[in-house]
C-alpha positions in Angstrom: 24.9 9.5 1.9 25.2 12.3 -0.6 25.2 11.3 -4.0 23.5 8.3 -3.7 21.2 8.2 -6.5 18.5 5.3 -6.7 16.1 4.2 -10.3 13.0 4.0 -8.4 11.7 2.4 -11.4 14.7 -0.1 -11.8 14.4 -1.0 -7.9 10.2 -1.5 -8.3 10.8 -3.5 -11.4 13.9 -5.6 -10.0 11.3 -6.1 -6.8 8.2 -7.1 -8.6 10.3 -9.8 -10.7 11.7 -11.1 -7.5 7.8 -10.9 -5.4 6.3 -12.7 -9.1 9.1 -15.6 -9.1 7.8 -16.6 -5.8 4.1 -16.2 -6.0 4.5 -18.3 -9.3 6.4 -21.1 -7.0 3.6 -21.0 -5.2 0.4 -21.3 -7.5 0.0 -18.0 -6.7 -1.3 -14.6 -8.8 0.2 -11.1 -8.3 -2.2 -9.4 -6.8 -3.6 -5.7 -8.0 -1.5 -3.4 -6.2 -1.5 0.7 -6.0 -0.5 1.0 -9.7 -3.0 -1.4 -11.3 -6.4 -2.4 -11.5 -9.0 -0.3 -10.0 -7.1 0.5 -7.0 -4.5 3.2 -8.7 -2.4 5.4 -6.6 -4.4 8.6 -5.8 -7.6 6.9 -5.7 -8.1 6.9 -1.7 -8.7 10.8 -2.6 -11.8 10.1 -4.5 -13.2 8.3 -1.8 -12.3 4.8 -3.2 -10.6 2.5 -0.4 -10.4 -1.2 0.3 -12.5 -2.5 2.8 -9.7 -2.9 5.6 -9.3 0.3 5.0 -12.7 1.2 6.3 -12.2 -0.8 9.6 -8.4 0.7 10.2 -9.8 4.0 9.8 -13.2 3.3 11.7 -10.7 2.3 14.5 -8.4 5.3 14.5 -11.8 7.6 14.5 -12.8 5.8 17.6 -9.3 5.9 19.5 -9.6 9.7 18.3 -13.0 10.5 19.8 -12.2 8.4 22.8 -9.5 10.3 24.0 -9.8 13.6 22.9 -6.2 15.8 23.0 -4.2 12.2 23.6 -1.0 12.2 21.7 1.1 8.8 20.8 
């Protein structure tokens, strides 16, 4: 697929309008995602992740230390 350029910013902003047409059908608000609110892209390096984030990652440490050397 040489040559195929893509406007990440044209495709984000063609998908949000399509996501936000149906979560208005629905009574529903956007919620915050990476690139708003408190929650900003790059933040998970400043120690600043969402609570299921905690439990996935408490979950991956345990399958770690569990089977030490396992690959998947």
């Amino acid at each position: 697929m040489a040559g195929l350029d893509v406007d990440g910013t044209a495709l984000e902003a063609a998908w949000l309008a399509s996501v936000t047409a149906v979560l208005d059908r629905a009574t529903l608000p956007v919620p915050e995602g990476p690139r708003t609110g408190a929650w900003a892209a790059g933040a998970g390096r400043q120690g600043l992740h969402t609570e299921s984030f905690g439990r996935m990652l408490a979950e991956m440490q345990h399958l770690h230390r569990s089977h030490p050397g396992a690959s998947w």
